[in-house]
N, C-alpha and C positions, 0 to 999 in steps of 0.2 A: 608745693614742689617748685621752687621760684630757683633762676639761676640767673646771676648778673654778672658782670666783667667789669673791671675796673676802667673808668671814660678814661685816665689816662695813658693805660697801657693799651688802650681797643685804638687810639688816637695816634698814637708813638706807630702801632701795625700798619696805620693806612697810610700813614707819610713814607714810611719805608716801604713800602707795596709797589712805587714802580718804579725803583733803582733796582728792588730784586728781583724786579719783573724783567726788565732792561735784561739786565745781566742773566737769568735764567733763560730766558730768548736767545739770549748768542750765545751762551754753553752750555745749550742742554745737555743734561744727566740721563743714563741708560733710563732711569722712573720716567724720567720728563718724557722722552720718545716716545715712551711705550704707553704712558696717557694719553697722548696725543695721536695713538692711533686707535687705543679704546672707539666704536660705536654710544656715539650718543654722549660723549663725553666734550663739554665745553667750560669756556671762561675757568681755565685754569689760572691759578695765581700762586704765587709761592707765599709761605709765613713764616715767620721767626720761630724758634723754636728752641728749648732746651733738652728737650727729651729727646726727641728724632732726631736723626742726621740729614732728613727731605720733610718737610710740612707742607701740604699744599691744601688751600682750598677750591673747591671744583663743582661744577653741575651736571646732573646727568637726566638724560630728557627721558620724563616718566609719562605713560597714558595716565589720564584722568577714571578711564575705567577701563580694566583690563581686556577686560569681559565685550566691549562694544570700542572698538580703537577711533571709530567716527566722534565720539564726543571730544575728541581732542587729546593734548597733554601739555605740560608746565615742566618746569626746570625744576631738580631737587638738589638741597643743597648737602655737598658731602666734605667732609674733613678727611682728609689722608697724613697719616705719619706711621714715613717708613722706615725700619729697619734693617729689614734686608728678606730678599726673592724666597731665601730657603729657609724664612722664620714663621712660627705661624701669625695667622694673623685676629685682632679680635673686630668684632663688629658689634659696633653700640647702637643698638637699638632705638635711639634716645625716642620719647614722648611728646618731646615738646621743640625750643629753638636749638640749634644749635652756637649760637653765639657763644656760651662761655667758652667753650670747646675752641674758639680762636686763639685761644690767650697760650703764648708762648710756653707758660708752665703747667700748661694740661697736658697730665699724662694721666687716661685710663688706669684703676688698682691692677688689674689682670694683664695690661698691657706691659706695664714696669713691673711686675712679680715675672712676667715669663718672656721678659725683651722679644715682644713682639708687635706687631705691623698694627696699625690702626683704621680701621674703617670706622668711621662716624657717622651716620645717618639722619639727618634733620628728618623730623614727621612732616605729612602733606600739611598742608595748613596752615603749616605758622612759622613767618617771621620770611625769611628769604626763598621759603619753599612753597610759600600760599600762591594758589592760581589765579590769574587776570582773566577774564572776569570768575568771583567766588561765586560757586552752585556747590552751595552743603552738601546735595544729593553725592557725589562723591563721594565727600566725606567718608567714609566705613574703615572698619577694622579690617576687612578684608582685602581692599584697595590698597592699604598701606602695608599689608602682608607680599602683596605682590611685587611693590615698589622694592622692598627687602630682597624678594628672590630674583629682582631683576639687578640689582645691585651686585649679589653674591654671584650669581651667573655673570656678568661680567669683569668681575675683579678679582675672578676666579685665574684669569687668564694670568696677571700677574706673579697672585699669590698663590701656588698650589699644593703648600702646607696642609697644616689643620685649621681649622677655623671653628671659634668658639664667637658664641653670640651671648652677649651682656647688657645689660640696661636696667635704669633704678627708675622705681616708681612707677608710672605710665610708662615708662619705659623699661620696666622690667614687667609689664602685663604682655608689653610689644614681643617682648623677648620670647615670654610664655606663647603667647597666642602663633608665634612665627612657628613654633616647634611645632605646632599642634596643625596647621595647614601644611607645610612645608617640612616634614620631619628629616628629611636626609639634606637638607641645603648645608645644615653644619654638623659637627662632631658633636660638643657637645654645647651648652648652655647654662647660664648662671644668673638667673633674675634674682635682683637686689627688690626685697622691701614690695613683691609686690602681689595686691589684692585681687582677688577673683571675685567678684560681685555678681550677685542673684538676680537683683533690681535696681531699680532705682535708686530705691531707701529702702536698703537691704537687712535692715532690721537685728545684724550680730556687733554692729558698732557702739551701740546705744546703752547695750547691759554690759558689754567690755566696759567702758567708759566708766559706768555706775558701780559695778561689782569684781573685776577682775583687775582692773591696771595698776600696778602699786601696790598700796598699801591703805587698807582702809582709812588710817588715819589722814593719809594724801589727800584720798580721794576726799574725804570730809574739807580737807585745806581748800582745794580748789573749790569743790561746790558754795562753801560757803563765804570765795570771793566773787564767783558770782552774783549770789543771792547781794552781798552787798553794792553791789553798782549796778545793780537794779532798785535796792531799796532807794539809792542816791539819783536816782534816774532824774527829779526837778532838778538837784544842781549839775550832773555832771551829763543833762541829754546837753545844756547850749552849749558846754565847752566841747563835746561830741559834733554837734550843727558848725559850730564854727571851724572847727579842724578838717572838715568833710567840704566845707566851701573855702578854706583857704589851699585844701587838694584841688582844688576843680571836680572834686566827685557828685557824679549827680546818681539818682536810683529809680528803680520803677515802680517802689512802693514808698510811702511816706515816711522820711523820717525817724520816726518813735519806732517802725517796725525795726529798720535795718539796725538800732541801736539793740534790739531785744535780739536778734539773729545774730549779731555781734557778739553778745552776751554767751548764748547759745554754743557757738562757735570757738568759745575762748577755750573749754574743756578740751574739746580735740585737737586745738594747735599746741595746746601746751604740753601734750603730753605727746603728739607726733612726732613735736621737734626736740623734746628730750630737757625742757626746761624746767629745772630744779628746785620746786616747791620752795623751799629756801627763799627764793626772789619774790614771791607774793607777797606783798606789803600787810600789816596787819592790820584788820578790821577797822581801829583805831586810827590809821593814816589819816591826812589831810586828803581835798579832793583831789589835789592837784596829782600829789604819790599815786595814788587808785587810778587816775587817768592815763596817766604816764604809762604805767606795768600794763593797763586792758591794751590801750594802743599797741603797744610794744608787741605785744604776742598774737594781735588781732586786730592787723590791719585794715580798716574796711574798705579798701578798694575791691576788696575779693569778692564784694556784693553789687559793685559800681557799676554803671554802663562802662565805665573805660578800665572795666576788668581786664589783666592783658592773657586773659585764658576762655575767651568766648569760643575758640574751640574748640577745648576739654570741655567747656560745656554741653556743647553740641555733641558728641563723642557719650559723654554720660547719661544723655536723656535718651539717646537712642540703643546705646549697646552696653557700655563700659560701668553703669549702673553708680551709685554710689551711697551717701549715707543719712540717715534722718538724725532726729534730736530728738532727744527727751525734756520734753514739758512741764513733766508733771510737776517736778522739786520748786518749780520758777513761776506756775499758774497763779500766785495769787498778786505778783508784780509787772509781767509782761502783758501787752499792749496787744499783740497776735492773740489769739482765740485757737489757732494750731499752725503746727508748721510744715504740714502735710502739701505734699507737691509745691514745696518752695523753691525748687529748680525749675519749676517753669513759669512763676509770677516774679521771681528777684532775681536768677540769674540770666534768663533767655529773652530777646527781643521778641516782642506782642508778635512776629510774622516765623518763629517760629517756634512758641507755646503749641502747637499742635503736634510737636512732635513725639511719639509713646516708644517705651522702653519693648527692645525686641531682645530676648533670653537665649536664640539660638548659638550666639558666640558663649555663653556659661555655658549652654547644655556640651557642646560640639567640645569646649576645651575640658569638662571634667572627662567625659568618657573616651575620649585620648588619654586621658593623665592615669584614667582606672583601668583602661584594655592595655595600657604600653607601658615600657620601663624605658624611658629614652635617658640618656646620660644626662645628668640635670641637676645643678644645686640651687637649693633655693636658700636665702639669707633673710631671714625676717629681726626686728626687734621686740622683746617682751612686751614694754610698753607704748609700744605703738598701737594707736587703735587702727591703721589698717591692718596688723597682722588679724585683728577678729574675721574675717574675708579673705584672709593667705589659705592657702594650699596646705595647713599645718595637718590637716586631716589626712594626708597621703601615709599609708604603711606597708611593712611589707614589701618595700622597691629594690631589687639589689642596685638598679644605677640610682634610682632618685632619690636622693638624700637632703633632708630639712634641715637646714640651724636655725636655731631661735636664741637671740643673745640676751637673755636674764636681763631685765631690765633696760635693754637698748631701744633705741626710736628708730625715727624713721634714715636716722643718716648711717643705721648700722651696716657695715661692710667688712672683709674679712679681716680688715685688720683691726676691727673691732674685739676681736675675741680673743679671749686667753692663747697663747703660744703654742699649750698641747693643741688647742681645737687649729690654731690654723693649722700648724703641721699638716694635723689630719688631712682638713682639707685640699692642702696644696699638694700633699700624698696623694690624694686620688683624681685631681685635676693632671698632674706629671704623668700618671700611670695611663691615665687618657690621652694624654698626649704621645704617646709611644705605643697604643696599642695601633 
């Protein structure tokens, strides 16, 4: 779940950032006042924008632990585009940074379906919202639930609409888990694409992968381009070594491992990200063809020390669980002997591998989702393997309703789906807005 912005347009924002800043200082807008007198609200800035008629980006000072106010707190970074007082507004849950979310042409799907106001919400952690000095301990899915209700509880003040809460991936788990601690903060909610995880290595990603995704003939396609760049592993590990040092990526296991985890790892991103079997080169390619397509869909930075997601790691080992690999088809080629607890020798720094997977956030959100019918769509893709760990198992709900889009990955969203199905949905998202 990677999000980037273009260096030229993120460049073009900050040179234009203090003539509009200039100029927003000396005529301030009823929005601009009325942030400026918010609690705990700093370093406003304004942004360009196509979608809004106000963009601004802003911080809003969050504790470090809710629960004990002496540990301190940090700036959290927030995106605001507004519409207008008496619109609703959505709040995105997001996962991870919020940088993409600068760019002039981000507009929210639910925000321009229902011209409404924008709260953006950067995770603790990462990118302009991470604490000085970092203490993991923090870290939790619960801390950043609160960050959420402190958010809503003050932008409450502006916006006194309805308020729907949104977010893809990790940030539609955020979505989920927020309902689940804090059930009346919003109306209603719409997590995009996302997994509810048992463990660690939760063990329904593994037989999706192998038995469910596609189409068995697919599934034969991929597996058995794996199998060949692993058989090719003498000529194509040093063009792999040399790609990985001309990155600057370094690892905390040798080499020959991260090429076989690589390998391992190529099944689930290709079918996550919705990549069209079609593209796999055939068996007969040159090495150079085979190296080209494995890179391409299976970067290995994602195993690097300068992985830019060490805190989804962190996040994973402790609560947010995630997924293993199947061995068995590749045991008589790979170099690993198993890949068991491989989130804590290749993804997490030696200081903290001690860290063990705690289940009370799985227990606490399913028996919310099975005592409660909270207003709730969830949006998964067929073939994505994190839907095997989606919520698809809920029935029975008169508000909570599941789409699953035939064959859609992980970038499925409502305007992914046939025309009757959005209707529908957009039907009973408007009917919520009115009740």
């Amino acid at each position: 779940m990677k999000h980037t912005i273009s260096l030229f347009i993120w460049t073009v924002c900050i040179l234009l950032l203090p003539l509009e800043f200039i100029h927003a200082e000396n005529n301030p807008t009823e929005l601009l006042k009325k942030l400026q007198s918010l609690p705990g609200i700093t370093d406003i800035k304004p942004l360009e924008s196509n979608a809004y008629p106000e963009k601004y980006v802003l911080f809003i000072e969050q504790l470090l632990d809710p629960k004990h106010p002496e540990a301190g707190s940090f700036k959290q970074r927030i995106i605001l585009g507004h519409i207008g007082f008496d619109r609703p507004t959505i709040l995105v849950t997001e996962g991870y940074a919020a940088t993409y979310a600068l760019a002039p042409r981000y507009q929210e799907e639910l925000s321009k379906r229902l011209n409404a106001n924008l709260v953006f919400v950067e995770y603790r952690y990462f990118d302009a919202s991470m604490p000085d000095p970092c203490n993991w301990d923090y870290l939790t899915v619960e801390n950043s639930l609160y960050d959420l209700h402190h958010v809503t509880t003050t932008f409450k003040q502006l916006y006194p609409q309805k308020w729907i809460s949104t977010g893809i991936s990790k940030g539609g788990q955020t979505t989920m888990f927020y309902r689940a601690y804090f059930p009346d903060d919003v109306d209603f909610s719409v997590p995009y694409v996302a997994p509810l995880n048992k463990s660690l290595e939760d063990g329904r990603h593994e037989p999706f992968i192998a038995e469910t995704v596609s189409t068995a003939q697919n599934r034969e396609r991929v597996k058995e381009f794996q199998l060949e760049v692993l058989k090719r592993k003498a000529e194509l590990l040093p063009m792999f070594e040399r790609y990985c040092l001309n990155k600057g990526y370094t690892f905390r296991v040798p080499i020959t491992e991260i090429y076989d985890f690589n390998v391992l790892e190529y099944s689930f991103a290709l079918w996550q990200w919705g990549t069209s079997v079609t593209k796999i080169p055939s068996p007969k390619a040159d090495n150079q063809t085979i190296f080209n397509h494995f890179i391409a869909i299976c970067e290995p930075d994602y195993f690097s020390e300068q992985s830019p997601y060490p805190s989804f790691n962190v996040q994973a080992a402790k609560e947010l669980g995630y997924y293993g690999y199947d061995t068995k088809p590749f045991e008589k080629y790979l170099t690993i002997k198993s890949s068991k607890n491989y989130m804590y020798r290749v993804m997490l720094p030696a200081d903290l591998q001690h860290l063990s997977f705690d289940d009370t956030l799985y227990k606490k959100t399913v028996k919310f989702l099975k005592k409660n019918d909270p207003k709730m769509i969830y949006i998964y893709g067929g073939d994505d393997p994190w839907t095997a760990s989606g919520v698809t198992w809920l029935e029975e709900k008169e508000n909570i309703k599941v789409y699953t889009l035939p064959g859609g990955s992980h970038r499925t969203r409502i305007g992914s789906f046939d025309k009757k199905t959005q209707e529908e949905i957009m039907t009973l998202i408007n009917r919520w807005l009115k009740e």
